[in-house]
KEKOLVO-695953 format. One record per residue (C-alpha): residue number from 1; residue in three letters; x, z, y. Coordinates in nm, 3 decimals. Layout:
# KEKOLVO-695953
REC	k	r	x	z	y
REC	NUM	ALA	X	Z	Y
...
***
This chain:
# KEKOLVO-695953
REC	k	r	x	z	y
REC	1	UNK	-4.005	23.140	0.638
REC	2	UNK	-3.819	23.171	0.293
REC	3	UNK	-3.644	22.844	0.156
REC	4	UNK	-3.437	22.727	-0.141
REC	5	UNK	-3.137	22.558	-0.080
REC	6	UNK	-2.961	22.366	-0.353
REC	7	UNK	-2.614	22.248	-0.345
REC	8	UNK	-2.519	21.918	-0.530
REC	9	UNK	-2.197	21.923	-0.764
REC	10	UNK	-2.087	22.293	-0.701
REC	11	UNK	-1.878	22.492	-0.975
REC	12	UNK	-1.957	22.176	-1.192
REC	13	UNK	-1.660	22.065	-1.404
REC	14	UNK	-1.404	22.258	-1.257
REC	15	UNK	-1.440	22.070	-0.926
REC	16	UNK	-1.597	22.200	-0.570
REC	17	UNK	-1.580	22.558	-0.653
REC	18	UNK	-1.715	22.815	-0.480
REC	19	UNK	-1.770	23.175	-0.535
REC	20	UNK	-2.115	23.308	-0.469
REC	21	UNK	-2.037	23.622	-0.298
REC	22	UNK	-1.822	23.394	-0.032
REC	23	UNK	-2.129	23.155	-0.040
REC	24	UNK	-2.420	23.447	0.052
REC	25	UNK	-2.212	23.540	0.305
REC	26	UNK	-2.128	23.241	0.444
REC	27	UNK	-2.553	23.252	0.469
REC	28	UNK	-2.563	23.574	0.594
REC	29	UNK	-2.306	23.465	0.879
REC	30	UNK	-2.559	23.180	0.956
REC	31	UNK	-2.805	23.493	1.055
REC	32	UNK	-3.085	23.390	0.725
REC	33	UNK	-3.202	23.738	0.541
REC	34	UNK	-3.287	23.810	0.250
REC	35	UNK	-3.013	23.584	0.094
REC	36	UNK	-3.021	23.590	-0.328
REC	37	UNK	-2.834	23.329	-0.535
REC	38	UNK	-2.881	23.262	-0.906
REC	39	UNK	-2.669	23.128	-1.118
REC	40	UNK	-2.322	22.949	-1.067
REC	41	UNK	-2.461	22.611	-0.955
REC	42	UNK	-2.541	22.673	-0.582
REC	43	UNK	-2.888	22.806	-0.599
REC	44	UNK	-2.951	22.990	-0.315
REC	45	UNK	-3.288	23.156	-0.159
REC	46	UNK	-3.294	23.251	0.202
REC	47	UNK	-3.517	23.354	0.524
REC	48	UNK	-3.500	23.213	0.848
REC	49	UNK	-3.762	23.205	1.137
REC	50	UNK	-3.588	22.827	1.184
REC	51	UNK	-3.830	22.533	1.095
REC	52	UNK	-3.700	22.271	1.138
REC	53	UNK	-3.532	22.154	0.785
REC	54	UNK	-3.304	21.869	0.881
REC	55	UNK	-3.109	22.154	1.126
REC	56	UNK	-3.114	22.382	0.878
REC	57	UNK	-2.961	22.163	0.652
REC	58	UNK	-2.705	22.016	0.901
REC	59	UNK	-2.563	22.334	0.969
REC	60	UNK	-2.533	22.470	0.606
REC	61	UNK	-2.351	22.148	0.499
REC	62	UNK	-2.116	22.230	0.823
REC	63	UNK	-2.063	22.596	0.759
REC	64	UNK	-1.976	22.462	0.415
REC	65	UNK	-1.755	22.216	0.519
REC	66	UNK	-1.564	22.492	0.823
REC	67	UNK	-1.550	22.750	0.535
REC	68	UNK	-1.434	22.602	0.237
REC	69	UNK	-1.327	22.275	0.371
REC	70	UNK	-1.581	22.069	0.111
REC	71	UNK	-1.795	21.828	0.141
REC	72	UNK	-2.147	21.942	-0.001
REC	73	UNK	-2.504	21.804	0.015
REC	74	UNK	-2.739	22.019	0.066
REC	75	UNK	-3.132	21.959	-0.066
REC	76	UNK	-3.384	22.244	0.099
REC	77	UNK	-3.733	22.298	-0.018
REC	78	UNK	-3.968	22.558	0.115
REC	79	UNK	-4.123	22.840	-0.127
REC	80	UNK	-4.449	22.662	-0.104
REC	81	UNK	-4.303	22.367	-0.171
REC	82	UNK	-4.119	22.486	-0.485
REC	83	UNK	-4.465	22.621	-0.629
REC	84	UNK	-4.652	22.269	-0.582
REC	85	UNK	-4.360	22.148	-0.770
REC	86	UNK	-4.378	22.306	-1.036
REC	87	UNK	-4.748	22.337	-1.024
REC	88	UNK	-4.753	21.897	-1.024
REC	89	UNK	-4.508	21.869	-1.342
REC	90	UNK	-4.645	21.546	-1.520
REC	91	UNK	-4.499	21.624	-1.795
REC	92	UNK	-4.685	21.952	-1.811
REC	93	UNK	-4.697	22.070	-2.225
REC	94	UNK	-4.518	21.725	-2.349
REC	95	UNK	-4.191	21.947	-2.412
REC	96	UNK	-4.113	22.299	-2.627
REC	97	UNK	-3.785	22.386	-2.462
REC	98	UNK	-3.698	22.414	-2.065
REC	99	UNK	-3.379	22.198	-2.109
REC	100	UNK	-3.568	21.914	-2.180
REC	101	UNK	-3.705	21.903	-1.843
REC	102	UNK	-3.507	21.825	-1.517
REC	103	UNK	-3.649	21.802	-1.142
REC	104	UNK	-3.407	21.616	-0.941
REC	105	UNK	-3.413	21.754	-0.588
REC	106	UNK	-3.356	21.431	-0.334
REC	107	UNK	-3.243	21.444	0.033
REC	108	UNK	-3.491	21.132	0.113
REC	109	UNK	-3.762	20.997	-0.038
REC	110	UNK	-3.721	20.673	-0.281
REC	111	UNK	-3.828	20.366	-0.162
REC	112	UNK	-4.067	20.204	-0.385
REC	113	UNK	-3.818	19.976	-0.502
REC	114	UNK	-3.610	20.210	-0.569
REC	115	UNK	-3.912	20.416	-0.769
REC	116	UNK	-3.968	20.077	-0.986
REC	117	UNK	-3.619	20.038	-1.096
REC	118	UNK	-3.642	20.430	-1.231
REC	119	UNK	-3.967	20.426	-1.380
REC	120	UNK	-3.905	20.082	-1.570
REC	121	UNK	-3.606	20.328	-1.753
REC	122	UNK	-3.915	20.485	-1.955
REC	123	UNK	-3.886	20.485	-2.314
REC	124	UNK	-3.966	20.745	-2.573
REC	125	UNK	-3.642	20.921	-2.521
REC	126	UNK	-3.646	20.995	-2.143
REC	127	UNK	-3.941	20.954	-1.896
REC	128	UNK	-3.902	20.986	-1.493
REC	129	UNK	-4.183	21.043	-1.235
REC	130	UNK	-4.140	21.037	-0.915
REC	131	UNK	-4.346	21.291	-0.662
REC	132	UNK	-4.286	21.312	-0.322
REC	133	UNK	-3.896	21.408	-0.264
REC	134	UNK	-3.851	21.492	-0.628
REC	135	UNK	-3.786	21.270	-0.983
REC	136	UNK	-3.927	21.444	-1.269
REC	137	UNK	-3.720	21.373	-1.580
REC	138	UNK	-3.813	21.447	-1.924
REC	139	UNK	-3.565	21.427	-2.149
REC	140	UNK	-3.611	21.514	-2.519
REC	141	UNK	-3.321	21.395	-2.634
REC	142	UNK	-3.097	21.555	-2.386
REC	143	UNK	-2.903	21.493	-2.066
REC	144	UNK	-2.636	21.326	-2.193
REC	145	UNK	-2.704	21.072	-2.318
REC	146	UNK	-2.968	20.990	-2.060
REC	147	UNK	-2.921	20.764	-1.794
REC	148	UNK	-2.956	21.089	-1.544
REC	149	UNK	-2.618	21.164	-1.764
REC	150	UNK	-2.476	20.878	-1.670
REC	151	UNK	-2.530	20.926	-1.306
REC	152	UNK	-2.769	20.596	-1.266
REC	153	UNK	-2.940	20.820	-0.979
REC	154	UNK	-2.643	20.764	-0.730
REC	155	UNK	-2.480	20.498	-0.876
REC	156	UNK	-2.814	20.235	-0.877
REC	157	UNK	-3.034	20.421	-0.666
REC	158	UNK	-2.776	20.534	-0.471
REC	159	UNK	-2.913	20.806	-0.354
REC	160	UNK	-2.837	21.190	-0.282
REC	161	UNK	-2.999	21.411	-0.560
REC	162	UNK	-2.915	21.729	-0.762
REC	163	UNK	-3.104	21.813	-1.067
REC	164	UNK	-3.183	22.159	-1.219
REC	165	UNK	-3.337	22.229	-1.542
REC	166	UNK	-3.681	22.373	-1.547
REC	167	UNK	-3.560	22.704	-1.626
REC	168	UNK	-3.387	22.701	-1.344
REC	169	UNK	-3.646	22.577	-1.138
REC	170	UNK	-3.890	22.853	-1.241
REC	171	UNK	-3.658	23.130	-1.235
REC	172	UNK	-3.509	23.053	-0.880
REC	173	UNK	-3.914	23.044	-0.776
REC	174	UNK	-3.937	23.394	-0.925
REC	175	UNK	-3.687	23.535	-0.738
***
C-alpha cells in the first residue's frame, strides 16, 4: 500500500532540522519502497505491505526519535485518502492562488466542540472546514495573520496538526 507521511515542524525556522537524504533512508532502513520526498518540510511518500496506520506511525516517530534524537509527530494518510481530500475541498474555485489554501493534516479527529470553536473563527478573511481528520483553511489574506498563524490549532484546540499549502498537497499526490 503507498502512504504519505507528513512530519509536523521539520526544517521550519531553523529548528528540528533534518536532511532529506538522512530522512529517506532512515525510511528505507524501516524496509518501505519506493520512498520519494518533496520539498524541505517532511513530505514523504512510501510503500509498505503494513496496514495498520497507528504502527506505522509509532515506529516512524521512534526511528525519528533513535536517529536524530527529535521529537516529531507524524500525520499518515493513504494515497486514496489524499485523492478524496483533495477531491472534497469546500472551498473548491473560491480562491485564484494555491497559497491561499491550507489542509491541516490532524493525528485525531476534532471533537465537535472542538469543530465549533474553529468554525465560529469564520469571517471574510479566513474560513475553516472541518472533514474527517483534516481542517480545510482558506485564507485569502494569508497565513499570517490568520489565526492558523498564530498557532490557535494547538494552542486552543490543542491538538496535533501540520498544515501544507494546496500546492503542496497536489504535488505530493502527483508524485
Amino acid at each position: 500500500m503507498k502512504y504519505v507521511a507528513f512530519l509536523r515542524g521539520i526544517n521550519v525556522g531553523g529548528s528540528k532540522n533534518i536532511k532529506m537524504d538522512a530522512l529517506r533512508k532512515m525510511f528505507e532502513s524501516l524496509e518501505f519502497t519506493g520512498v520519494k520526498s518533496y520539498i524541505n518540510s517532511g513530505n514523504l511518500i512510501f510503500e509498505t505491505e503494513k496496514s495498520d496506520v497507528a504502527d506505522l506511525v509509532a515506529g516512524i516517530e521512534n526511528a525519528i526519535e533513535d536517529r536524530f534524537s527529535l521529537s516529531v509527530d507524524v500525520m499518515i494518510r493513504s494515497i486514496g485518502e489524499l485523492v478524496k481530500i483533495v477531491e472534497n475541498n469546500p472551498f473548491e474555485g473560491k480562491f485564484d492562488d494555491p497559497r491561499q489554501m491550507h489542509v491541516l493534516f490532524l493525528k485525531d479527529r476534532l471533537s465537535p466542540e472542538k469543530s465549533g470553536l474553529l468554525t465560529a473563527q469564520n469571517s471574510d478573511s479566513e474560513m475553516f472546514s472541518v472533514r474527517g481528520r483534516e481542517i480545510y483553511c482558506l485564507l485569502p489574506n494569508g497565513l499570517a495573520s490568520s489565526i492558523l498563524g498564530k498557532d490557535f490549532i494547538s494552542k486552543k484546540l490543542k491538538v496535533s496538526a501540520t498544515a501544507r499549502n494546496w500546492r503542496t498537497v497536489n504535488k505530493v499526490l502527483e508524485l
